[in-house]
SELOZA-97132 format. One record per residue (C-alpha): residue in one letter; chain; x, y, z. Coordinates in nm, 4 decimals, decimal comma. Example, Ala and Ser with C-alpha at 12.3 -4.5 7.8 and 13.67 -1.06 7.14 Angstrom:
REM SELOZA-97132
+----+----+----------+----------+----------+
! aa ! ch !        X !        Y !        Z !
+----+----+----------+----------+----------+
!  a !  A !   1,2300 !  -0,4500 !   0,7800 !
!  s !  A !   1,3670 !  -0,1060 !   0,7140 !
+----+----+----------+----------+----------+
This chain:
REM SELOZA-97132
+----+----+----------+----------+----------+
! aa ! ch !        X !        Y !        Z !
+----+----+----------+----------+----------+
!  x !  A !  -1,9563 !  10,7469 ! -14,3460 !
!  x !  A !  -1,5662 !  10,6759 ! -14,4312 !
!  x !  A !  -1,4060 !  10,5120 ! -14,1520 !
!  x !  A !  -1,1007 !  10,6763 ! -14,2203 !
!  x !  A !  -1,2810 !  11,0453 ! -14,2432 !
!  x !  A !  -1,4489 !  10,9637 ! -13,9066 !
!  x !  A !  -1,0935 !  10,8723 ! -13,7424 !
!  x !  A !  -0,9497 !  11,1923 ! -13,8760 !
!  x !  A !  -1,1972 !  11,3670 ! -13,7518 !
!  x !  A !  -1,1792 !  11,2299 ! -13,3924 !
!  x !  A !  -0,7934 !  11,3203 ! -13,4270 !
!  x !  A !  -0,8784 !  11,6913 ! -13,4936 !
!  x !  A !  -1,0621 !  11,6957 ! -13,2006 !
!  x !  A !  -0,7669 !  11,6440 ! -13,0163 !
!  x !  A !  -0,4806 !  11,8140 ! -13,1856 !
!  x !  A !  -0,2206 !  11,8537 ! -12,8768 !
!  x !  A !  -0,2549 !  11,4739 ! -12,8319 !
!  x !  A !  -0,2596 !  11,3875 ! -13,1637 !
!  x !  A !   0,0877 !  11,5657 ! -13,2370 !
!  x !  A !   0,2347 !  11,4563 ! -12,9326 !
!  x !  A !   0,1443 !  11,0995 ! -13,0553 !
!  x !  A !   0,2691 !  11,1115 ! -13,3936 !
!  x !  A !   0,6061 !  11,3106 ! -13,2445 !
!  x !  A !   0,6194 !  10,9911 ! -13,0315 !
!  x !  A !   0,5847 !  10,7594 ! -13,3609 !
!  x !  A !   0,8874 !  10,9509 ! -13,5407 !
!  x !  A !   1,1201 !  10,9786 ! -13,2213 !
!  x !  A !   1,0121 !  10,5826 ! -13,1674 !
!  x !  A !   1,1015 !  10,5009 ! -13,5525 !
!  x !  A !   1,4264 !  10,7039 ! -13,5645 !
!  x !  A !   1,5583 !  10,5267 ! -13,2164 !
!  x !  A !   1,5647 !  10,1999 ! -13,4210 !
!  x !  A !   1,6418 !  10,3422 ! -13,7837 !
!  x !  A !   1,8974 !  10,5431 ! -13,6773 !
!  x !  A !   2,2052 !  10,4484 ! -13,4125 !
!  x !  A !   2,2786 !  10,8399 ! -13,3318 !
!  x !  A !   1,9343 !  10,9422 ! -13,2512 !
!  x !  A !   1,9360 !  10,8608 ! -12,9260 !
!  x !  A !   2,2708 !  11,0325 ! -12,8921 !
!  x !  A !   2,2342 !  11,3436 ! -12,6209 !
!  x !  A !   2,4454 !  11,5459 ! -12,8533 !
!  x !  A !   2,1623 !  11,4964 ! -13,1628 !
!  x !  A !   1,8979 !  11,5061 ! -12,8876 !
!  x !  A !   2,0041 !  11,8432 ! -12,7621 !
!  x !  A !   2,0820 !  11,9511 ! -13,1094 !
!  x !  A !   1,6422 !  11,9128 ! -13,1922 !
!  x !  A !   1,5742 !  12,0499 ! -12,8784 !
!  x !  A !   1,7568 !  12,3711 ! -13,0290 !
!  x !  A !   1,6742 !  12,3803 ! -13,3779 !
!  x !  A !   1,3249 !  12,3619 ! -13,1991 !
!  x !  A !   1,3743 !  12,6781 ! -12,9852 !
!  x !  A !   1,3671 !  12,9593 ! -13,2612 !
!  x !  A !   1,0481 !  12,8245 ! -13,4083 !
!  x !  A !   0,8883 !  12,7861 ! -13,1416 !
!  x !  A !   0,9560 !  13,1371 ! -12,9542 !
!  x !  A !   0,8802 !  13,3056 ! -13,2694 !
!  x !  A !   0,5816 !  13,0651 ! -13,3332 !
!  x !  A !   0,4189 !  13,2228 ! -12,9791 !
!  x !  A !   0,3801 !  13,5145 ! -13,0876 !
!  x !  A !   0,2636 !  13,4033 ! -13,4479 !
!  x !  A !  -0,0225 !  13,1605 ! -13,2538 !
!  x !  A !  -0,1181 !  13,4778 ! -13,0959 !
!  x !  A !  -0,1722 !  13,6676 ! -13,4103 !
!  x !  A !  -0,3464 !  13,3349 ! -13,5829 !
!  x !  A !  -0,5547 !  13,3780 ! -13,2591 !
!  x !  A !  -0,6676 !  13,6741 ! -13,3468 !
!  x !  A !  -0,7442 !  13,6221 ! -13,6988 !
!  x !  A !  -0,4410 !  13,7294 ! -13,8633 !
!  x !  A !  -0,1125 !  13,6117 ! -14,0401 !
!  x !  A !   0,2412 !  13,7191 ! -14,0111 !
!  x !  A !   0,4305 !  13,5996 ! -14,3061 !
!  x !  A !   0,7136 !  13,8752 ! -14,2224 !
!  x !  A !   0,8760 !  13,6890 ! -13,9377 !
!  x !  A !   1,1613 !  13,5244 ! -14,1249 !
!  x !  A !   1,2976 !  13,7976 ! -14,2797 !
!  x !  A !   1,2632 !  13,9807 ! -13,9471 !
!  x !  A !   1,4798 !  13,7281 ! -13,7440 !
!  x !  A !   1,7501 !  13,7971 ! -13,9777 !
!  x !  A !   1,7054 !  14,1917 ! -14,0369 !
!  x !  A !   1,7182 !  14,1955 ! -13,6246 !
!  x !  A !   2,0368 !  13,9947 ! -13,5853 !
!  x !  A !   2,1871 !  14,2300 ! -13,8279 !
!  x !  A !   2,0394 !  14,5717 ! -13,6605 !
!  x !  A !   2,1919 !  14,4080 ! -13,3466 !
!  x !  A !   2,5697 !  14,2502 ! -13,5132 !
!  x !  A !   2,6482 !  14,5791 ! -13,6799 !
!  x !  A !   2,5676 !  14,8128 ! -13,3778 !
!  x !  A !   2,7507 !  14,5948 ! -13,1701 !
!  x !  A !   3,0702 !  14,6253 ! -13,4554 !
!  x !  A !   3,0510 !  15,0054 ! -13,4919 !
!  x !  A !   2,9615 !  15,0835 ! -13,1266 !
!  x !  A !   3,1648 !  14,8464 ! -12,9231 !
!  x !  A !   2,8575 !  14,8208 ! -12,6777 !
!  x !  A !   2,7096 !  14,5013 ! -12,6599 !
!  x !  A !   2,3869 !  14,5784 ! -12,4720 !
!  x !  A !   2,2914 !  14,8694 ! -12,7254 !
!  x !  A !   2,3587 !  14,6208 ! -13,0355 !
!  x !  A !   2,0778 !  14,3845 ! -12,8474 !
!  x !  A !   1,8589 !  14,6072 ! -12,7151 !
!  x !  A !   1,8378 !  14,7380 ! -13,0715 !
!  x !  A !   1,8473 !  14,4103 ! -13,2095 !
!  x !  A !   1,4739 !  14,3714 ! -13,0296 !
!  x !  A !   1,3473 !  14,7033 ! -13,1087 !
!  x !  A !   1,3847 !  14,5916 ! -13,4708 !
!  x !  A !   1,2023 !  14,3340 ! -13,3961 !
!  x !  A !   0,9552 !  14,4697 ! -13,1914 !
!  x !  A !   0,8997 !  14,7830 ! -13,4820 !
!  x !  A !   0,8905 !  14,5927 ! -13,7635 !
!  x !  A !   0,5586 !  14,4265 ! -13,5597 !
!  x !  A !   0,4196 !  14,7653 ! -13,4584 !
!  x !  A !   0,4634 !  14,8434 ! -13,8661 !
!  x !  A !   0,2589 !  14,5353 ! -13,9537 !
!  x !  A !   0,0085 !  14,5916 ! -13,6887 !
!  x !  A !  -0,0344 !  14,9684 ! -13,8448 !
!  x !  A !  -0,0629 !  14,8460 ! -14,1818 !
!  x !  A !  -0,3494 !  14,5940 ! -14,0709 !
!  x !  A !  -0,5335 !  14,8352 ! -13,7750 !
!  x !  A !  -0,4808 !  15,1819 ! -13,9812 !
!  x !  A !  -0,4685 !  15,1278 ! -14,3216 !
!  x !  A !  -0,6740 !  14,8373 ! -14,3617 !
!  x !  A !  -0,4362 !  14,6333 ! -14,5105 !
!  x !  A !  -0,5218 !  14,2651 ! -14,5464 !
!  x !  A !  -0,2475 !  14,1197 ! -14,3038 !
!  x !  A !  -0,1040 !  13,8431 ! -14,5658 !
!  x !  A !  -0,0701 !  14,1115 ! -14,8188 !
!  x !  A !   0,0654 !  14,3392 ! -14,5721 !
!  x !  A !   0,3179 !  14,1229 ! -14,3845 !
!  x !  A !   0,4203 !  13,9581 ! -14,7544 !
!  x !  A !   0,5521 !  14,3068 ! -14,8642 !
!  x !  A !   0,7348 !  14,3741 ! -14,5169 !
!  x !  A !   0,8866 !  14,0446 ! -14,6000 !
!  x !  A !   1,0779 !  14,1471 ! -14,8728 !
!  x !  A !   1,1331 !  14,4932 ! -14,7207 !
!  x !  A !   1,2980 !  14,3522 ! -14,4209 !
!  x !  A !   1,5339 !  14,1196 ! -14,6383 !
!  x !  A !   1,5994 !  14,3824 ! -14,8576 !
!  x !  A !   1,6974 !  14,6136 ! -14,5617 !
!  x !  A !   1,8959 !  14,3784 ! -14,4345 !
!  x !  A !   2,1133 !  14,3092 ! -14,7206 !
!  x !  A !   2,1619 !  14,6933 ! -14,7579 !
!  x !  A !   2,2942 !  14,7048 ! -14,4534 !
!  x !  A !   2,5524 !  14,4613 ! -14,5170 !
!  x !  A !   2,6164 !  14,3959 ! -14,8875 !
!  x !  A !   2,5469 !  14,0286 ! -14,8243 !
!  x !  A !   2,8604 !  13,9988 ! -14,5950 !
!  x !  A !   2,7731 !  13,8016 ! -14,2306 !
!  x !  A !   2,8726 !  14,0026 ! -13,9475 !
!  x !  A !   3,0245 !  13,8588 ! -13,6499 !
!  x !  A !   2,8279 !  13,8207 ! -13,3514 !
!  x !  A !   2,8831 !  13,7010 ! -13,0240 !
!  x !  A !   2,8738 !  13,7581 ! -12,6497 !
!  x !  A !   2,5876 !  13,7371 ! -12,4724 !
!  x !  A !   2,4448 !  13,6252 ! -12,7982 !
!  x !  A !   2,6481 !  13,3157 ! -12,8322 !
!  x !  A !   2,5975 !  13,2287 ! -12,4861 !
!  x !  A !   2,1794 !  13,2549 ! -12,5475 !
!  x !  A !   2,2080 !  13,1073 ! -12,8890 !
!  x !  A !   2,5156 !  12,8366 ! -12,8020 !
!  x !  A !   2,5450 !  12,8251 ! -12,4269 !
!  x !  A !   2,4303 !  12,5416 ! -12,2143 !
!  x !  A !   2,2990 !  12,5233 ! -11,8047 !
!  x !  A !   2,3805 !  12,2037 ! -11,6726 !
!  x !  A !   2,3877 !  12,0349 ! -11,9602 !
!  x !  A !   2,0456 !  12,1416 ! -12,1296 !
!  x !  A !   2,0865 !  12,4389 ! -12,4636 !
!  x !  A !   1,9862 !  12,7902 ! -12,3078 !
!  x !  A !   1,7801 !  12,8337 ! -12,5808 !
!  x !  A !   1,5799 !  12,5529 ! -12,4974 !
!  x !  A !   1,5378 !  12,6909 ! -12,1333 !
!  x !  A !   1,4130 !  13,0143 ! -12,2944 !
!  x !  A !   1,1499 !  12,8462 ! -12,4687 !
!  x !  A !   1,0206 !  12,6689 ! -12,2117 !
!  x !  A !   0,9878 !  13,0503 ! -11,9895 !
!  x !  A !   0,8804 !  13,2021 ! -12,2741 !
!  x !  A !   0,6258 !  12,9329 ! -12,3024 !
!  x !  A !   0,4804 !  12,9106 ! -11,9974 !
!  x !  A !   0,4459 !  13,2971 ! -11,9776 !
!  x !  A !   0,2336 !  13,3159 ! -12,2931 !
!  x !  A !   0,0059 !  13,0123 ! -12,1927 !
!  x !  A !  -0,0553 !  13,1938 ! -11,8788 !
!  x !  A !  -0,1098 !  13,5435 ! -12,0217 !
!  x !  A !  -0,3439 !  13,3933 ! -12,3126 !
!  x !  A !  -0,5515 !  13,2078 ! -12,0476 !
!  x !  A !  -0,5328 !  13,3884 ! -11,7573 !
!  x !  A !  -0,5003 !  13,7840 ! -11,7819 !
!  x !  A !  -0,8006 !  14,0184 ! -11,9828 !
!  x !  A !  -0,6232 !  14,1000 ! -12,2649 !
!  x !  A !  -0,5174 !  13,7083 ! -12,3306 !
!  x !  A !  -0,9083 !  13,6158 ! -12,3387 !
!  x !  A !  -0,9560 !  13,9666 ! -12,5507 !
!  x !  A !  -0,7340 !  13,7845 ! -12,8505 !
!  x !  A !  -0,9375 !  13,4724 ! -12,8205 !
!  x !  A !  -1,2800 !  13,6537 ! -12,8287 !
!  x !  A !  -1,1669 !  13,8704 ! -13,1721 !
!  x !  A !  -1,0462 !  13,4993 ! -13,3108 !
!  x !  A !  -1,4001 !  13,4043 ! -13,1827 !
!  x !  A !  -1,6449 !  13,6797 ! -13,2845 !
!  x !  A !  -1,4955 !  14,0299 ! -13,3655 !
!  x !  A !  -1,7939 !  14,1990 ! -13,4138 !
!  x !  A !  -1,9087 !  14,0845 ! -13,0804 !
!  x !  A !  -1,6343 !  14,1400 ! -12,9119 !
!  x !  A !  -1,6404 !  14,4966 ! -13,0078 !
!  x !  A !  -2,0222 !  14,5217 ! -12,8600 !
!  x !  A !  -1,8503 !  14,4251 ! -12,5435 !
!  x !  A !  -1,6357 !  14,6611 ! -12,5645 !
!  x !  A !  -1,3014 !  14,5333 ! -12,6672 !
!  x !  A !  -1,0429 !  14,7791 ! -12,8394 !
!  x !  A !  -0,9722 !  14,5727 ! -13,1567 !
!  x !  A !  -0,7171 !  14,8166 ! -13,2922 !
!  x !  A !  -0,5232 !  14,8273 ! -12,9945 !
!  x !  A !  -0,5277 !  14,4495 ! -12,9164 !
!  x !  A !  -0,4558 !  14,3428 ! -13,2934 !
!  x !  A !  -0,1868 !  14,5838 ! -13,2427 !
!  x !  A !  -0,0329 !  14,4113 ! -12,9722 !
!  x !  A !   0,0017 !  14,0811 ! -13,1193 !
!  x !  A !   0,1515 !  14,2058 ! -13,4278 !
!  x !  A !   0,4080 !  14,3882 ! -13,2043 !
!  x !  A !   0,4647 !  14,0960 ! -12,9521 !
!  x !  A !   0,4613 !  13,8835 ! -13,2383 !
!  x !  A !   0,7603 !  14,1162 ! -13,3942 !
!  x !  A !   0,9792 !  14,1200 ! -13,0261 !
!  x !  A !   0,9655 !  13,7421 ! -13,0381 !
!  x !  A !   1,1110 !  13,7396 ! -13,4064 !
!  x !  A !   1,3599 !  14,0041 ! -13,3445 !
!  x !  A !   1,4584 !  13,7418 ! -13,0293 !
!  x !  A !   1,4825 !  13,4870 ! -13,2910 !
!  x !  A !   1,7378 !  13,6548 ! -13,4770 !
!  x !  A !   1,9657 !  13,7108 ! -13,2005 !
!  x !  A !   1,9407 !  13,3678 ! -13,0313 !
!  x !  A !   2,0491 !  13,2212 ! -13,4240 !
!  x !  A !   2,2848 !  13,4234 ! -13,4996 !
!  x !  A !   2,4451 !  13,3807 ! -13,1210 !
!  x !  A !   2,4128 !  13,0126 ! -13,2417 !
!  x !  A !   2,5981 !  13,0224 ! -13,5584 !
!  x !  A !   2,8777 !  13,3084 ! -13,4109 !
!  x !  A !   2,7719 !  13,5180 ! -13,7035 !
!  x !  A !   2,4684 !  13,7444 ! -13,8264 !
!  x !  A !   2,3777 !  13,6813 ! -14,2003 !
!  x !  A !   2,1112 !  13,8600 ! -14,3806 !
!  x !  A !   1,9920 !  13,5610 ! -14,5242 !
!  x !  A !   1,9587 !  13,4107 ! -14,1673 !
!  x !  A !   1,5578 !  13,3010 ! -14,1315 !
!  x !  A !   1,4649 !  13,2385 ! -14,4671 !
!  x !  A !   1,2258 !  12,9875 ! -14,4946 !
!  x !  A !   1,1491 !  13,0173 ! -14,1311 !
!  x !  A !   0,7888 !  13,1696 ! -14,1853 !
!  x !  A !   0,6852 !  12,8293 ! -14,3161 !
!  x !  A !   0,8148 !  12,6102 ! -14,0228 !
!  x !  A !   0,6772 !  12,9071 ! -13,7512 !
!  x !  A !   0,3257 !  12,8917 ! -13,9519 !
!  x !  A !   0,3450 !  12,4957 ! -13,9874 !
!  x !  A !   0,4259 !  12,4647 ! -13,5787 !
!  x !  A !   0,1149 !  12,6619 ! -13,5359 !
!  x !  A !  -0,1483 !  12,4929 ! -13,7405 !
!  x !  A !   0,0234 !  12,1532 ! -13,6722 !
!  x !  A !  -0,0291 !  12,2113 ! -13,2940 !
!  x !  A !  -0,4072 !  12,2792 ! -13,3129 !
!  x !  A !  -0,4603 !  12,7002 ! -13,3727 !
!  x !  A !  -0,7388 !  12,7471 ! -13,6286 !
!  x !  A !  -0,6607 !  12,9313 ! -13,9507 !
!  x !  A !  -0,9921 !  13,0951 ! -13,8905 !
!  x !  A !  -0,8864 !  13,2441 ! -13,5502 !
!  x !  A !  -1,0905 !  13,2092 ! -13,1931 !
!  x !  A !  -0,9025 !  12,8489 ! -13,0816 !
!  x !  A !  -0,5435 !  12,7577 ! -13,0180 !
!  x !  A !  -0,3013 !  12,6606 ! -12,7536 !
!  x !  A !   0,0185 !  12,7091 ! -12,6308 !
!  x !  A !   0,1314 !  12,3603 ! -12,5922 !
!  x !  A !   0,0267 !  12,2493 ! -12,8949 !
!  x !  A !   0,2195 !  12,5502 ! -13,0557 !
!  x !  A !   0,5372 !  12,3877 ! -12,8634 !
!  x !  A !   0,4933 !  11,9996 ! -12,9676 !
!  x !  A !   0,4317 !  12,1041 ! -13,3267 !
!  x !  A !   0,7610 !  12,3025 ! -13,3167 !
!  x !  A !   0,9468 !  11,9740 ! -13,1630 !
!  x !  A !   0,7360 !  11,7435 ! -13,4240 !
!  x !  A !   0,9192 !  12,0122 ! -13,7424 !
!  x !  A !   1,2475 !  12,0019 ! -13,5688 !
!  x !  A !   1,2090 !  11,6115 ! -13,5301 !
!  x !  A !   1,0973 !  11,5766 ! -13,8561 !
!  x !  A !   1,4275 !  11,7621 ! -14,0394 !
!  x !  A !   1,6331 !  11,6186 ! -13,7917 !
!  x !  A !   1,5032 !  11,2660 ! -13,9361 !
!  x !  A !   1,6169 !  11,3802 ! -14,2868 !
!  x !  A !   1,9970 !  11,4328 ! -14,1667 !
!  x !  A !   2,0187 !  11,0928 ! -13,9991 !
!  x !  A !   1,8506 !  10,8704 ! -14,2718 !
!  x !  A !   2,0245 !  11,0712 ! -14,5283 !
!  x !  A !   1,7767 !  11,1800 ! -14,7496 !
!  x !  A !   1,7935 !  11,4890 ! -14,9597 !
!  x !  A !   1,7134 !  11,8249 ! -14,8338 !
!  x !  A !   1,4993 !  11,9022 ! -15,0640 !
!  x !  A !   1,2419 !  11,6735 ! -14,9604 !
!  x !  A !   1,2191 !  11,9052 ! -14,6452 !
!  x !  A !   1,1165 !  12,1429 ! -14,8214 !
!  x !  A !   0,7948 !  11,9054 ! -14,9846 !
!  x !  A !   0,7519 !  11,7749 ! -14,6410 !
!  x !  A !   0,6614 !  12,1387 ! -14,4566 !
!  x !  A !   0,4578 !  12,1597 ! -14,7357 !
!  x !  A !   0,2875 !  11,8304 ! -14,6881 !
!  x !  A !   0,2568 !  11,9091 ! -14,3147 !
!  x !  A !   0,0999 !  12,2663 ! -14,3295 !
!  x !  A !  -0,1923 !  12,0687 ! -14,5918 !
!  x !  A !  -0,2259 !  11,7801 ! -14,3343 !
!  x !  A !  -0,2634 !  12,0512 ! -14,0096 !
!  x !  A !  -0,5285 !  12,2883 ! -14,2269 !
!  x !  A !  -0,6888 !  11,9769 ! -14,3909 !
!  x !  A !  -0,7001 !  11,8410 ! -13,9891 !
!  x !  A !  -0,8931 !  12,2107 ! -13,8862 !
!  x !  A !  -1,0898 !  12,2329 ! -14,1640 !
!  x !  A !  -1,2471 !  11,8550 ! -14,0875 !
!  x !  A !  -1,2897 !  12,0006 ! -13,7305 !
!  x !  A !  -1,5119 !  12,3027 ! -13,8011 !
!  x !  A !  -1,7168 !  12,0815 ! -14,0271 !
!  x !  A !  -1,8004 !  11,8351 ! -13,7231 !
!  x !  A !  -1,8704 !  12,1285 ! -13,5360 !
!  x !  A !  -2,0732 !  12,2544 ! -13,7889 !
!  x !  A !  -2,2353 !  11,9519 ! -13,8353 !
+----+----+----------+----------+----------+
């Protein structure tokens, strides 16, 4: 057999070490290539551009858990922040605009999940059309004009605590919550076993309406959190704001070890591959190359992480 198919192979076996290693080799290459790298401004600049992907990217591992796809995040991190900026404007409350900011999040999730659950909608078909009815809603409500936003916003999205992004603090919670729900509470292990076996898992008795449900909804809060912790970054709520984000939230995902084909996954892995993207465009900035090659490069990445699972099941299978 290839020696070189055998040692990817043995690296899909081990996907949370494998990214961490290769987010090692890029951090280890850009501390010589580059004099600002090292910098804690630029440092603490990835570890934010890292926090919106990966929030939003745990609750899309949850839904690639369970055998689905949410291609609709993007353009719901930027519908939400735009909900939330233009209550805030024509209210003058600042906890309503939020609070409403996450319900958009959280019902534009509970729409997908419906679509999927009730109407049998394939989930990539469905979550590609709320997509571009999210976006679309979003620059109704505005006319393409950003909307100011700040306050508690700007301190979530800009702020720091001793030093470290808030944002980056969040994550880390946020984090650590989901890896011990997924592992450790009934309904966690009830999204792995539909991944797994859905058919079985209904024998046993799991509820896989209600639970695919869930993910598409907690997968939709997390998104509509997204949109207010980047537009609290940038002081301003555009409707345009998460475009392209579906691909970097899908490419942390499968980078960090989830299988496309549900059942497998973890938390961790979810986080590193969001560090590895943000490392990865911050490397663009600092060497100066073009951003359009980002754009090939998540590309590249999302083959390399599916190519990386699909070499897995086949040793399984073997």
């Amino acid at each position: 057999m290839n020696t070189g198919l055998v040692a990817l192979k043995r690296l899909g076996r081990h996907r949370e070490a494998s990214v961490l290693l290769m987010l090692l080799v890029v951090a280890a290459y850009l501390s010589f290539a580059s004099e600002y790298f090292l910098a804690p401004r630029n440092l603490l600049n990835v570890g934010r551009q890292a926090s919106v992907v990966a929030i939003v990217a745990l609750g899309q591992a949850l839904v690639i858990i369970g055998r689905g796809i949410d291609l609709s995040v993007g353009s719901v991190i930027g519908l939400s922040a735009v909900v939330a900026a233009v209550v805030i404007r024509d209210t003058g409350f600042e906890s309503v605009g939020l609070i409403a900011g996450l319900l958009t999040g959280l019902g534009c999730g509970i729409i997908n999940g419906l679509l999927y659950t009730r109407l049998k909608i394939n989930p990539f078909i469905a979550t590609l059309g709320t997509l571009s009815v999210a976006r679309g809603i979003a620059l109704l409500m505005t006319g393409g004009i950003p909307v100011p936003m700040g306050g508690f916003a700007e301190f979530v999205g800009a702020g720091r605590i001793a030093g470290i992004p808030v944002s980056f603090l969040l994550m880390i919670v946020l984090a650590v919550a989901v890896h011990v729900f997924s592992v450790r509470t009934v309904r966690g292990r009830e999204i792995y076993a539909i991944g797994d076996n859905p058919k079985a898992s209904r024998l046993a008795g799991v509820d896989l309406k209600a639970t695919r449900l869930f993910i598409f909804a907690f997968c939709g809060l997390l998104a509509g959190l997204g949109g207010l912790i980047l537009s609290g970054n940038l002081a301003s709520a555009d409707p345009n704001l998460g475009v392209g984000y579906e691909l970097d939230v899908i490419a942390a995902v499968i980078l960090g070890g989830t299988a496309l084909s549900g059942g497998r996954g973890s938390i961790a892995g979810v986080v590193i591959g969001a560090l590895l993207m943000a490392l990865l465009n911050n490397a663009f900035v600092l060497l100066g190359i073009s951003a359009y090659w980002q754009v090939v490069t998540k590309g590249l990445v999302i083959i390399f992480a599916v190519a990386l699972d699909g070499l897995q099941r086949g040793s399984e299978d073997d």
